[in-house]
C-alpha positions in Angstrom: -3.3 -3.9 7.9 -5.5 -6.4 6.6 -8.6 -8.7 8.1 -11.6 -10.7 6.9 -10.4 -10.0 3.2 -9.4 -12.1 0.1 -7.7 -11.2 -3.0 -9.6 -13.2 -5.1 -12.9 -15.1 -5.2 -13.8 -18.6 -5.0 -16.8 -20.5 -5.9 -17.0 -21.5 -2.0 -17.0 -17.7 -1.4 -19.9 -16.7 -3.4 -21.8 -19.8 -1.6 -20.9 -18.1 2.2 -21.5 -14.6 1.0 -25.5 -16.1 -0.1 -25.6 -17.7 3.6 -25.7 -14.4 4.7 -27.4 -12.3 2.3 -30.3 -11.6 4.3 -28.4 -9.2 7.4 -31.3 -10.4 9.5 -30.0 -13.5 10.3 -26.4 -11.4 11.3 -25.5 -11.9 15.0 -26.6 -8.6 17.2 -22.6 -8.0 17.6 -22.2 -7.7 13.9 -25.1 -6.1 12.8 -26.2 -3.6 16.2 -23.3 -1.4 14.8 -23.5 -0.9 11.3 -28.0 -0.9 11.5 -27.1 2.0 13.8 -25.0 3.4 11.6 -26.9 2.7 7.9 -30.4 2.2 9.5 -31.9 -1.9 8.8 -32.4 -1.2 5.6 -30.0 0.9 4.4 -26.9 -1.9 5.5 -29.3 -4.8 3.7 -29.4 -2.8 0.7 -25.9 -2.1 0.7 -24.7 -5.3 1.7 -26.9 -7.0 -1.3 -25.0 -4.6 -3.2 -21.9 -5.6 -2.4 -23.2 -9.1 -2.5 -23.9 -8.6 -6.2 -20.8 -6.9 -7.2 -18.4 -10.2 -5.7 -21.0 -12.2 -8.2 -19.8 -10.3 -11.1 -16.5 -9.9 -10.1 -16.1 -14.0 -10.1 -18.0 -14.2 -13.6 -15.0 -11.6 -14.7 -12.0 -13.9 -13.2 -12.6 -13.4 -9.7 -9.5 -10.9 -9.2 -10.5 -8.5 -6.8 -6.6 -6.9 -6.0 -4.6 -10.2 -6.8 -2.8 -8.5 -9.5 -2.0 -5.4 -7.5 -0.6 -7.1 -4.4 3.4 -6.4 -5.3 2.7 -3.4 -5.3 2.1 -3.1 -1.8 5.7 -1.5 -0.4 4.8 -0.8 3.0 5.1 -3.5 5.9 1.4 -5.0 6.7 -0.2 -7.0 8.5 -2.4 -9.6 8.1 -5.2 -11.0 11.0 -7.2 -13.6 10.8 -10.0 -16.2 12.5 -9.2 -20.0 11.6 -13.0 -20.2 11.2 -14.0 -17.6 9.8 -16.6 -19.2 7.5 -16.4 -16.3 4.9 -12.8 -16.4 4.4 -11.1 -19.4 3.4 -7.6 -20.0 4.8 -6.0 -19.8 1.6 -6.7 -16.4 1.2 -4.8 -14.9 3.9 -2.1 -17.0 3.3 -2.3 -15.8 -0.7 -1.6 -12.3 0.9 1.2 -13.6 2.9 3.4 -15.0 0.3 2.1 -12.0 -2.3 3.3 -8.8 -0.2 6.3 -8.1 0.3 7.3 -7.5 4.1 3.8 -9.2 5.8 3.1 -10.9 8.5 0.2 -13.2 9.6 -1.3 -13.6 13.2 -4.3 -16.4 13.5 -6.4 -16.6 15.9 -7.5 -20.2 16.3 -10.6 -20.1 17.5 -12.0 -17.2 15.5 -13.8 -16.5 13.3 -15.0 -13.5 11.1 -15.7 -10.5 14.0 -12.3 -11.4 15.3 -12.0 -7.3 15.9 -14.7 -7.4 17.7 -14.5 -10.5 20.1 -10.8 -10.3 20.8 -11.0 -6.5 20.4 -8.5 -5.9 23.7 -6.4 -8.3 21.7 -6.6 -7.0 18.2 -6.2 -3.4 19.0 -3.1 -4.3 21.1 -1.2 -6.0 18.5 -2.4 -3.6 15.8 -1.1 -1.0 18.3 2.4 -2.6 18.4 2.9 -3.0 14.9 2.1 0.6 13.7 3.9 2.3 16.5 6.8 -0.2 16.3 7.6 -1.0 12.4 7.0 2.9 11.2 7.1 5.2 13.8 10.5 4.1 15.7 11.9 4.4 12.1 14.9 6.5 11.7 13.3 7.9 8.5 10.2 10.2 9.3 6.9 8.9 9.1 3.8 10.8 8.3 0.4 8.7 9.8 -2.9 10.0 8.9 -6.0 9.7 11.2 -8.7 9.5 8.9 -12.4 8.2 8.8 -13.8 6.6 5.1 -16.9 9.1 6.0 -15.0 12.1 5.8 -14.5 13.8 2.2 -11.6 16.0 3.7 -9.8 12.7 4.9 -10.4 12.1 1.0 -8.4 15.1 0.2 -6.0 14.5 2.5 -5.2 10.6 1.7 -4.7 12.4 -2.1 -1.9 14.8 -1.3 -0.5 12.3 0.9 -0.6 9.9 -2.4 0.8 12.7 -4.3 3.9 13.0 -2.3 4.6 10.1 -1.5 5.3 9.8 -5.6 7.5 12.7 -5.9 11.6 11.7 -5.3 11.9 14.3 -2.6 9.8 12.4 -0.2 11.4 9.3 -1.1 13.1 8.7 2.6 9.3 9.6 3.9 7.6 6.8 4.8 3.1 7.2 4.7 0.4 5.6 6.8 -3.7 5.8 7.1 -4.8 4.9 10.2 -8.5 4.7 10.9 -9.0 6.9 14.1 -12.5 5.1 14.7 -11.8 1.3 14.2 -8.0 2.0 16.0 -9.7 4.2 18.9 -6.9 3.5 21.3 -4.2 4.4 18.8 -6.4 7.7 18.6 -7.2 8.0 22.2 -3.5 7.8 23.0 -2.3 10.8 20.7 -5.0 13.1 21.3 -7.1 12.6 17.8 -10.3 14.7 18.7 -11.0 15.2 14.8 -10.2 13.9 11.4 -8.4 14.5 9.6 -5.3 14.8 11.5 -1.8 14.1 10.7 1.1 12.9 12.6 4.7 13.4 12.6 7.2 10.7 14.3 10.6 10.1 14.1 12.3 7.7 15.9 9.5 6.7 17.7 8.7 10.2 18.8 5.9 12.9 17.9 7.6 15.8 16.2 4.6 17.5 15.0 0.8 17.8 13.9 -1.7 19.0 11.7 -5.2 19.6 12.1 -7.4 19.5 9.2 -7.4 19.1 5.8 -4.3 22.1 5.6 -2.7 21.1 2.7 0.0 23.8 2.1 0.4 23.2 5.8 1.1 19.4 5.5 3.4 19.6 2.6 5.5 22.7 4.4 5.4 20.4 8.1 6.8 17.5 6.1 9.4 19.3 4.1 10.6 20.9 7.1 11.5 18.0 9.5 12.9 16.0 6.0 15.4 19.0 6.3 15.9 19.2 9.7 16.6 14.9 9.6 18.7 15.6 6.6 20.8 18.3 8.4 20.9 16.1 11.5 22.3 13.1 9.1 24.2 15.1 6.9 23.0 15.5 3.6 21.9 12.3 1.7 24.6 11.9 -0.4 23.6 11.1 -4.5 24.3 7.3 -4.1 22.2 6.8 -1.4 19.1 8.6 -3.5 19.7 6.6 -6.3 19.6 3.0 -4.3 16.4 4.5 -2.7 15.0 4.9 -6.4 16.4 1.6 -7.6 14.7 -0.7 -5.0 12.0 1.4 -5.2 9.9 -1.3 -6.7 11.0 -4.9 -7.3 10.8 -4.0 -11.2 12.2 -0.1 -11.7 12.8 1.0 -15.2 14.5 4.8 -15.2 13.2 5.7 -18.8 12.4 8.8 -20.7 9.0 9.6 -20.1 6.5 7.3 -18.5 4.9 4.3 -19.2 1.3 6.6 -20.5 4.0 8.7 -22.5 7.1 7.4 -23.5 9.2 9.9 -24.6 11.8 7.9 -27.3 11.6 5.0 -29.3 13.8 2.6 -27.2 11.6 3.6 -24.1 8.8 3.1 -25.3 9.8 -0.7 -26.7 10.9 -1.7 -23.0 7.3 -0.3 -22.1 5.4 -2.8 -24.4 7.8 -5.3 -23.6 6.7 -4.7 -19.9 3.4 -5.0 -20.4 3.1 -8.2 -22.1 4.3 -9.8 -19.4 1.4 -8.4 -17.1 4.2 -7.9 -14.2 3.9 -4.9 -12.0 6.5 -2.4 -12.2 7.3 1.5 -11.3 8.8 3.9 -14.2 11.3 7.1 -12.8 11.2 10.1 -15.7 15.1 10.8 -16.0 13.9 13.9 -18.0 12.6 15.5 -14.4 15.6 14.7 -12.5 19.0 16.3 -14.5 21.1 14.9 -11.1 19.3 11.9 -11.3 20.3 11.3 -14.9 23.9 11.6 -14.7 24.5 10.3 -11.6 22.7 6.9 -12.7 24.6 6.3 -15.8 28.2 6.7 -13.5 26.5 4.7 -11.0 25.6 1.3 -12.7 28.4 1.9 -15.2 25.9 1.9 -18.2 26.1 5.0 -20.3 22.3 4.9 -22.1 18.9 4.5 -21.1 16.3 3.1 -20.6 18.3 1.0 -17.5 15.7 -2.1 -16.4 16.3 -2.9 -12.5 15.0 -6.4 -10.7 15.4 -6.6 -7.2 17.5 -3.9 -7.2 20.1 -5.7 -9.6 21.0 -3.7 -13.2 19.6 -6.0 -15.9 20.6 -3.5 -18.8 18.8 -1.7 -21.9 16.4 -2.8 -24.6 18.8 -5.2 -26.6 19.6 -7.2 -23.6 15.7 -7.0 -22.5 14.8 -8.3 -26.2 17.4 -10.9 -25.8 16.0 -12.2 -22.1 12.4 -12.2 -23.4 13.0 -14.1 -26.4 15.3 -16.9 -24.7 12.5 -16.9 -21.7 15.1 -15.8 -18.8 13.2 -12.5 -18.4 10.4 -14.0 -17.2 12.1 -16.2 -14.4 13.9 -13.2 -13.3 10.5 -11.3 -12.8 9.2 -14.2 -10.8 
């Protein structure tokens, strides 16, 4: 979920940010909260901070996450205030044509504390979208109630990160949901600490954990992925390996990864890759024996590395080499 953010700054942006440098001239509504929570002048030394670091960030290129925004796999969703005066309408639309699976809702008439002065509003339809595009999911869905305070949430939002990465938790689909901001989300399920993690499948809560139990977590998570898998039958290799492939909009299965390539060819594909500043995921076929062979009879293509676009096979290095000299390889990553 995303509001009041941009990608990227503009000269326009630096100018609104100066406006309001000084937090005493912040309504009450914006400022009452967060001076009661960082005293006055802990949140004006913080927010010069912050004002600072978006000045050097534009003298740098202005990306702030521009580059990193197809790599967002989840669905989201974007608010945002027609007048907010800090956030141009270019930048949400930016997100919406950069992520994958988004989705915009404006509110016409608002402006940048549109959590705040439509907050019966905003909760509700943040409320429909988590509850109804993850957890009425067939797949199970893991939501973590956390709090940016909290250094167990920390811990937490890193194992969750962890797995989430690993192939056996590939049907698994991973949320973060801020308990305090979301309070009717958390009302509604009980959350009376954080963090917390939730269980749902099919739009039901199959289990909880309280605390930063990792052991517990991972064992939780394992064991309803079993119990869907047994209910399902077992996911057959097919269906792993088109999870894997459209895994990313650019997969490469390779030996290795793309810090340590582990052959020659890989590791050409890799460079190849990276000159063309795309974003792309890497699978290790050295960690996964099944994986491996079951790939090579499934695309019909006997060697790796195997290059995948949008879930289509493109082929190995000499057909990459080929499509980046002649230019096609770069239309094909757009």
């Amino acid at each position: 979920m995303i509001w009041g953010a941009n990608a990227y700054i503009l000269p326009g942006d630096l100018e609104a940010f100066e406006k309001i440098r000084d937090v005493s001239k912040w309504s009450s509504r914006m400022a009452d909260p967060l001076i009661k929570l960082y005293t006055k002048d802990g949140l004006q030394e913080m927010w010069g901070s912050w004002c600072d670091t978006m000045v050097e960030i534009f003298k740098n290129g202005g990306d702030i996450c521009k580059s990193s925004l197809a790599d967002i796999q989840c669905p989201t969703l974007i608010l945002h205030g027609h007048k907010d005066p800090l956030v141009a309408q270019e930048h949400p639309m930016h997100l919406l044509e950069n992520i994958r699976n988004a989705r915009l809702h404006v509110y016409p008439e608002g402006k940048h504390n549109i959590h705040l002065k439509y907050a019966e509003d905003f909760n509700a339809i943040v409320s429909k979208f988590i509850m109804s595009d993850s957890c009425l999911q067939p797949s199970l869905t893991v939501i973590h109630f956390q709090a940016a305070w909290a250094d167990q949430c920390t811990q937490v939002n890193e194992l969750l990160d962890t797995l989430a990465k690993q192939v056996d938790f590939a049907s698994v689909k991973f949320y973060s949901c801020p308990a305090e901001e979301l309070s009717e989300i958390a009302i509604k399920y009980n959350i009376e600490s954080v963090p917390t993690v939730l269980l749902f499948q099919l739009g039901e809560k199959v289990d909880r954990v309280d605390g930063a139990d990792a052991p517990k977590i991972t064992e939780k998570v394992r064991l309803h992925i079993s119990k869907s898998e047994g209910e399902n039958k077992t996911e057959s290799i097919d269906d792993k390996l088109k999870a894997l492939i459209n895994k990313d909009k650019v997969m490469l299965f390779m030996k290795g990864d793309r810090v340590k390539p582990r052959c020659g060819f890989s590791r050409q594909i890799i460079e190849i890759l990276n000159s063309t500043g795309v974003s792309y995921s890497t699978f290790d076929i050295l960690q996964d024996e099944e994986v491996r062979q079951s790939l090579k009879v499934y695309s019909d293509w006997p060697t790796y590395p195997q290059l995948y676009i949008k879930g289509e096979l493109i082929g190995g290095l000499d057909i990459v080499k080929e499509m980046m000299a002649d230019g096609s390889l770069a239309t094909s990553l757009v």
